[in-house]
N, C-alpha and C positions, 0 to 999 in steps of 0.2 A: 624811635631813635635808630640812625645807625651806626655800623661800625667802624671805626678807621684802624685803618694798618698802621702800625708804628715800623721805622725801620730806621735802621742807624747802623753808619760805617763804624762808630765805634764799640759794635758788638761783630763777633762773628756773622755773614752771611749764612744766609739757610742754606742746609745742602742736601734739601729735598724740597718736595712741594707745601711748603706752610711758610707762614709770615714768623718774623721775629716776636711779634706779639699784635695783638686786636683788643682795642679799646672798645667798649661798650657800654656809653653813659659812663656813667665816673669810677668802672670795673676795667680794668686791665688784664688780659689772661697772656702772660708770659710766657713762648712756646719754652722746653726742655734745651739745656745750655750746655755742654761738655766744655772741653777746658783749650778750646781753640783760640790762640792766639790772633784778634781780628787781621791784623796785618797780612799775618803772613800765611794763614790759616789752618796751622797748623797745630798738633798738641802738644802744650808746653811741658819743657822736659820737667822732671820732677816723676815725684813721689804724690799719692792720693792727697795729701795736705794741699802740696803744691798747687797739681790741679784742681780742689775744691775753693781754692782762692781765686782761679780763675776764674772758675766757674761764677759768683757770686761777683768778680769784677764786670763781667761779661751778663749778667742779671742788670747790674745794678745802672748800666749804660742803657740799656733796654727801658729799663722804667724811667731814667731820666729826660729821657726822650719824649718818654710818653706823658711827660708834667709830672711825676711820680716819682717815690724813691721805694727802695723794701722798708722801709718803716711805715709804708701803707700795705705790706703783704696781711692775707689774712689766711691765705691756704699758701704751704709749700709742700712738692713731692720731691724726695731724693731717692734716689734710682743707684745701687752700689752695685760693682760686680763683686765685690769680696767684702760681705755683713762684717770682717774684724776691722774692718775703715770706720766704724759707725762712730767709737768715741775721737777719731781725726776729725770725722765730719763734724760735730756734735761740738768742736772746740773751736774751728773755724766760722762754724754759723753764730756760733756766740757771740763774735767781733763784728759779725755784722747785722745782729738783729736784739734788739732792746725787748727788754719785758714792756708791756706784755707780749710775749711770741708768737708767732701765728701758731696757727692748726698744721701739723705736717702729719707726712707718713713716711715711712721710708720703706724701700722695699728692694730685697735683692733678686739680682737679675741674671744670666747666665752670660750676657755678653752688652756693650753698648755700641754705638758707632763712633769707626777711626778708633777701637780697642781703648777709649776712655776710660778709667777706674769709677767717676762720678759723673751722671746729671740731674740737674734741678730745675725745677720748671716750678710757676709760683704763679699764684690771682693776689691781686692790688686793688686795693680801692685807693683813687686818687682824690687829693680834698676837692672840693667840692668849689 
C-alpha cells in the first residue's frame, strides 16, 4: 500500500516541512493543529477554550478531506503550554468526540509554535 497526502485549503497550511496529514490504508495520521485561522493564518484571538475549538475545527476539516471524521480517532495527543488548560481542553474535546473516546495523552510543553496555548494532533481509521 501506499501513502497519500491529504491537504485542504480549509485547514490551516503547514508552516514547516510535513503534510497536513498521510493516509495509509484506511489509517490516517493527522499532523499537530494550533489554533490558525485557515484564511488568514493567523491565531485566533481568544482564550485556550477559544483556541482548542479551533484547533479541533482545523482537525476535523483534515479528516474530512481525507473520507474521515474524528469519530474515526483512535489515538489523540494534546500538547498544553499551561497543564491548568487541561479541564478547558477536557470540556471542549467532549463536544466533539463521543464515547467511546479514543486513546489520548496530553502532555505539557514549555512553548508551541506562533505562541499557541494548544495542539492536537490525532490517528483515524477511516471506514473501510
Amino acid at each position: 500500500m501506499s501513502k497519500t497526502i491529504i491537504s485542504t485549503s480549509d485547514a490551516p497550511r503547514a508552516i514547516g516541512p510535513y503534510s497536513q496529514a498521510v493516509a495509509h490504508g484506511n489509517t490516517v495520521y493527522l499532523s499537530g493543529q494550533i489554533a490558525l485561522d485557515p484564511q488568514t493564518m493567523e491565531l485566533v484571538p481568544g482564550d485556550c477554550r477559544a483556541q482548542a475549538e479551533q484547533v479541533f475545527r482545523n482537525l476535523a476539516a483534515v479528516a474530512t478531506t481525507a473520507g474521515a471524521s474524528l469519530a474515526g480517532a483512535v489515538k489523540v495527543n494534546v500538547y498544553l503550554t499551561d497543564l491548568s488548560n487541561f479541564p478547558v481542553v477536557n470540556e471542549v474535546m467532549a463536544r466533539w468526540f463521543k464515547e467511546p473516546y479514543p486513546a489520548r495523552a496530553t502532555v505539557g510543553v514549555a512553548a508551541l509554535p506562533r505562541g499557541a496555548l494548544v495542539e492536537v494532533d490525532a490517528v483515524l481509521v477511516a471506514s473501510a
